[in-house]
N, C-alpha and C positions, 0 to 999 in steps of 0.2 A: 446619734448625738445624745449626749447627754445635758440635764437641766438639772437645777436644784429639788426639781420634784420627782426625781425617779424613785421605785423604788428601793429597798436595800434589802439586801438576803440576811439569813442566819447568822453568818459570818458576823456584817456591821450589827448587826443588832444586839448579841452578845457582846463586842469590843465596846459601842456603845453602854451598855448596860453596866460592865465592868467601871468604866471611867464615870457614869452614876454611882456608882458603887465604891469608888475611890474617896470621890467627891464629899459623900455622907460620913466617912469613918471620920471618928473620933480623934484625928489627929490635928491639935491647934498649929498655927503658921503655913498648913500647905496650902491655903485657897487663902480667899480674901471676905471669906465669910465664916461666921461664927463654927465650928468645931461641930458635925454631924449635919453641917445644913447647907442648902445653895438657893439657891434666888427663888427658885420655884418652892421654898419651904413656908407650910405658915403653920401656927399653932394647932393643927387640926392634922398635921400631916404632912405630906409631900407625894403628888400623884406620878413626880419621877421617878421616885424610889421604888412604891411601889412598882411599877411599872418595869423597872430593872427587878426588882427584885423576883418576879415574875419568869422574868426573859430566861435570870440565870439559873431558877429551880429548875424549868426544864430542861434549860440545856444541862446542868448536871444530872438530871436526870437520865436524859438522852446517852450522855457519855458515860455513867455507870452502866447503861441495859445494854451499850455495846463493849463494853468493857467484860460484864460478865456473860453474854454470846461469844465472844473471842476467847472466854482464858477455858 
């Protein structure tokens, strides 16, 4: 059974991360907050972003050290 407290693997955590990631760019009209920011932002920062930001260095990391083992 699942609950709203399970876990989430790599997988959600990246797609997750990405749509943080979305969220912050600089793009005015796509959200309904200011242009680079979302709810969790304050003058000092945003511990979402970091957070994603985080998530996706490794994982592109991850995916370039298996990208150059395979080629």
């Amino acid at each position: 059974m699942t609950s709203m407290y399970d876990e989430f693997n790599a997988t959600t955590a990246v797609t997750i991360a990405s749509l943080v990631e979305s969220q912050h760019a600089n793009t005015p009209g796509q959200s309904s907050y200011a242009p680079g920011t979302c709810a969790q932002c304050t003058p000092a920062g945003c511990a979402q972003k970091e957070w994603a930001d985080k998530i996706l260095a490794e994982h592109r990391a991850a995916r370039e050290a298996f990208r150059n083992r395979t080629s």
